[in-house]
Structures are given as structure tokens and as C-alpha cells.
C-alpha positions in Angstrom: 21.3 16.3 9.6 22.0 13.2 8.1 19.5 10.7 7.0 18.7 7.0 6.0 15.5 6.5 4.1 14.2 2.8 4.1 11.7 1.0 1.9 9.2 -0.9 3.7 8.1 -3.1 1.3 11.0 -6.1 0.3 13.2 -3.7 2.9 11.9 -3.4 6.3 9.8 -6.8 6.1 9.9 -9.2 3.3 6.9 -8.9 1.9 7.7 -8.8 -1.4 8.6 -12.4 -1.1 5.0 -13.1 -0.9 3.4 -10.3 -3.0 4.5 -11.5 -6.7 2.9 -15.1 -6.0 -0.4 -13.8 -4.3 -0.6 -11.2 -7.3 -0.3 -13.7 -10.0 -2.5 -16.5 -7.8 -5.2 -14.1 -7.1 -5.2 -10.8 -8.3 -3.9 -10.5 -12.1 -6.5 -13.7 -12.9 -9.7 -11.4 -12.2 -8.1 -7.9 -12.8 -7.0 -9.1 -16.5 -7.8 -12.3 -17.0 -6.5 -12.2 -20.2 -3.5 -11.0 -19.7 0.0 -12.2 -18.8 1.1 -9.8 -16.3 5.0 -10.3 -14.6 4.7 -8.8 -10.7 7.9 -7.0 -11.5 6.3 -4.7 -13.9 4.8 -3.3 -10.7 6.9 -3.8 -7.9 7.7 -1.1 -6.1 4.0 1.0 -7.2 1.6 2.3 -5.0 -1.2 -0.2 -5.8 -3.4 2.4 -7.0 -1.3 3.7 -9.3 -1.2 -0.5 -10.4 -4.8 -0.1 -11.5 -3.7 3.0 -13.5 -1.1 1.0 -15.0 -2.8 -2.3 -15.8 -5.5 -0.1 -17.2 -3.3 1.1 -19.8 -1.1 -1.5 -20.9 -3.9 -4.5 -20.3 -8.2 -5.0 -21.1 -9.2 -5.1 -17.2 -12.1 -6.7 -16.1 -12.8 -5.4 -12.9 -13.5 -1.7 -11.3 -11.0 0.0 -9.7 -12.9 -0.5 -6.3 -12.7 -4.5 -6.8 -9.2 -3.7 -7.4 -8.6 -2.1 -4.2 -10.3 -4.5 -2.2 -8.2 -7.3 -3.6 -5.3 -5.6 -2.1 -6.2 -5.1 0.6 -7.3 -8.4 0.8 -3.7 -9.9 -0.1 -2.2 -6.8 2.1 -3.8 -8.4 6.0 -2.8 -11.4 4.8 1.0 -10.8 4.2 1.5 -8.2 6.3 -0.4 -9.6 9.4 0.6 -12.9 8.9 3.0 -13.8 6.6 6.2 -10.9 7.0 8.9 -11.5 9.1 11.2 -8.4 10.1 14.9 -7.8 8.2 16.9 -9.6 10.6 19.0 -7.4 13.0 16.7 -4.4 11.7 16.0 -2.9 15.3 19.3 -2.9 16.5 20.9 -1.5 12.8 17.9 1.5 13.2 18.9 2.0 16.9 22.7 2.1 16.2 21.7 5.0 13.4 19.9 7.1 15.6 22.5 6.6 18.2 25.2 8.3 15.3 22.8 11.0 15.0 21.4 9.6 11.8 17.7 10.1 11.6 16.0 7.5 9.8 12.6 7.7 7.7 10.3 4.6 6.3 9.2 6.2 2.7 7.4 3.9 1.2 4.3 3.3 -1.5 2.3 1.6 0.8 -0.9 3.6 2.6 -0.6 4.4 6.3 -3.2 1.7 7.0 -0.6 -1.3 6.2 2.4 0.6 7.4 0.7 0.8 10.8 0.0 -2.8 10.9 3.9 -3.9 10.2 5.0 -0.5 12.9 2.6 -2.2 15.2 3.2 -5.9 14.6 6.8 -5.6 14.9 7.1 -2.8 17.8 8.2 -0.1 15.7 6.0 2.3 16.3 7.4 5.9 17.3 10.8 4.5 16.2 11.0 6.1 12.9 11.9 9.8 12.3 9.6 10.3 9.8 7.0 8.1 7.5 5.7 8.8 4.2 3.2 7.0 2.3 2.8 7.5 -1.5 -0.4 8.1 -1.0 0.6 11.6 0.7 2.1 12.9 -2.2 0.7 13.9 -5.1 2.6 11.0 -7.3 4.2 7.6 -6.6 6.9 6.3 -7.1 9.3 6.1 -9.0 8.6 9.8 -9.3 10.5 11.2 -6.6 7.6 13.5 -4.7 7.9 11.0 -1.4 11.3 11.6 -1.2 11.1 14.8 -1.5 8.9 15.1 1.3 10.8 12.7 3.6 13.5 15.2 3.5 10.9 18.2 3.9 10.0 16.3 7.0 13.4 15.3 8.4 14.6 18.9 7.4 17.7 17.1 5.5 19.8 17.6 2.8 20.0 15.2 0.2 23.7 14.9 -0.2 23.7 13.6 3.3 21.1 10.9 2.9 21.4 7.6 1.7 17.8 5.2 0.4 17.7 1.8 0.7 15.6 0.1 -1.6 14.6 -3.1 -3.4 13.2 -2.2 -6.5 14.0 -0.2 -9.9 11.2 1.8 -9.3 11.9 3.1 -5.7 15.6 3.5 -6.8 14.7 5.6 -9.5 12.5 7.6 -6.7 15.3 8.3 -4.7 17.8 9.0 -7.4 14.9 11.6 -8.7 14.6 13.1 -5.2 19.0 13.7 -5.9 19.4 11.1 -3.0 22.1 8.3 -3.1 20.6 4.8 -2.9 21.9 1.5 -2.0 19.8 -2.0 -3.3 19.3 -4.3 -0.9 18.8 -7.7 -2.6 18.3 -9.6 0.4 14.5 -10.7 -0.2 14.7 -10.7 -4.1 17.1 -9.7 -6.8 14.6 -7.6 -8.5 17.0 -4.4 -9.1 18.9 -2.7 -11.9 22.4 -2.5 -10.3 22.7 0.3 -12.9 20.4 2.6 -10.7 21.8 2.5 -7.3 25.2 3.2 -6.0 25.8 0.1 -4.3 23.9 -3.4 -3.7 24.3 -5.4 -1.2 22.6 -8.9 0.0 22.3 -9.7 3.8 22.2 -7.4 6.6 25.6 -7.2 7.7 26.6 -5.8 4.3 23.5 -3.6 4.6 25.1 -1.7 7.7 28.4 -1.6 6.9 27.4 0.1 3.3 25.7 2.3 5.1 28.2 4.0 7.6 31.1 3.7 4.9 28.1 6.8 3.5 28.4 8.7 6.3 32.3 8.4 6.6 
């Protein structure tokens, strides 16, 4: 069976048009005050696995609990408020499944802010399968959640196709031995070297797509 993997995060919804500001605003300044942390050293992470990372590379100032909380924090606030849905995203997910496509959301985010945007925006039952990072036994861009999105959907990965917005998730997918297109729609945040296409709007999105499948 054939299948299309989606990103959530700077994907699905564009909420990684809001989460680099809100990190650098509110988070990075009591996390490591003293350090100088760009958002796209993390984008794409399973927040975490941030901690991890900022704990390694920068003096933090805070427990990993405060850290969590922050996110959260900053997570109701984007993804409850702030997120709008990829334009035409419903009717592109619908046409996929109707070409006997299955279609998974894999994606670092936990299951508790996925099933704010799948309820927020109607999409719940919609997907074939979703996989949270925090399922697996690493993030990304080690590719363990692709792996099990395919265990899931029972599909090979020659036949399935990631979209994704970040270096990180691309190198996930292309772990996992899955094709990946970069969508740049929401920010141009990815190594075209990575992927196997990029494209910027929605319309290019689709047709990319189903030129895979041809």
C-alpha cells in the first residue's frame, strides 16, 4: 500500500511560524540565559530531547521540569490559538485516500498537542496512522517514528513519500529509507540537499506528490 507521511509541525499547521519567536522571547532567556541559542538548531526536535540538547551544548539554568512546562506553556498558546491549517489540506488528504493512498501525521510532537490541532481543525479519525516521537524510543532525526508509521500503515518504504519542513525530520525520513519532499511554505528552514524535491505553496505540494505515485 502506498503511503504519504506528513509533518505536523510547519506541515499540517504553521506553527513553526510562531514557535522560533516564542522560543527566543520566552523560553531560551530562562532556559540559558546566557546563551545565544538560534530556534533552527532545534526545529524539528521533540522538545524533550531540546532540553537534552541545550544541556549539552549550553550552561542551563533551569530543571528539565521547568523546561517542560514552558512548552507546554508556549504549545496551548500556538496550537490553540495561534495555527491556522495548510490551506486546501482537507481536500489534498481526502483526494489521497480516495487514490488509495493512506496517509500518516508522524511527528515529534506528544499526542497531547496533536489532539488539540486533530480536534481544533476536525481532523480527527482522518489520519491512517499517528506517531508521536515520544512513542519511540528516539526522535527525530533518527528515523525510529518512521519506522513505526510504516509498521503501522503495513507499507513499504519505496512506496511512500514524507513531507517535511525541517533538516531534521528530512533526515528522519531519509533514515527510515523513505523519499521526502520539503515543503517551504511556512519557512525556508531546509537543506534542499536532503530531500528529493521542495516545493512552496500547496498546489505544488499535491502535484509533487502524485507525480510519486505515477
Amino acid at each position: 500500500m502506498p503511503a504519504v507521511l506528513f509533518d505536523m509541525d510547519g506541515v499540517v499547521v504553521n506553527s513553526e511560524r510562531f514557535w522560533p519567536d516564542l522560543e527566543t522571547e520566552r523560553l531560551f532567556p530562562e532556559v540559558v540565559p546566557d546563551g545565544d541559542v538560534d530556534p533552527e538548531e532545534v526545529m524539528g526536535m521533540n522538545y524533550r530531547e531540546i532540553y537534552d540538547y541545550l544541556a549539552e551544548h549550553y550552561e542551563v539554568a533551569v530543571g528539565r521540569e521547568r523546561h517542560v512546562e514552558l512548552f507546554e506553556e508556549l504549545a496551548r498558546e500556538i496550537y490553540g490559538e495561534r495555527a491556522s491549517l495548510m490551506d486546501g489540506f482537507e481536500e489534498l488528504l481526502a483526494e489521497l485516500q480516495a487514490s488509495g493512498i493512506d496517509v500518516g501525521l508522524v511527528t515529534s510532537s506528544p499526542h497531547a498537542w496533536i489532539d488539540v490541532v486533530l480536534d481544533r481543525f476536525g481532523l480527527e479519525g482522518r489520519f491512517d496512522a499517528v506517531v508521536s516521537a515520544e512513542t519511540v524510543p528516539r526522535g527525530k532525526p533518527e528515523p525510529d517514528v518512521y519506522r513505526r508509521a510504516l509498521e503501522e500503515l503495513e507499507a513499504d518504504p519505496d512506496a511512500t513519500v514524507a513531507v517535511e519542513d525541517s533538516t531534521t525530520g528530512a533526515r528522519a525520513a531519509k533514515a527510515a529509507g523513505i523519499r521526502c519532499v520539503g515543503y517551504t511554505g511556512v519557512h525556508d528552514g531546509i537543506d534542499p540537499e536532503v530531500v528529493d524535491a521542495v516545493v512552496s505553496d500547496p498546489e505544488q505540494l499535491r502535484t509533487v506528490l502524485f507525480e510519486q505515485f505515477e
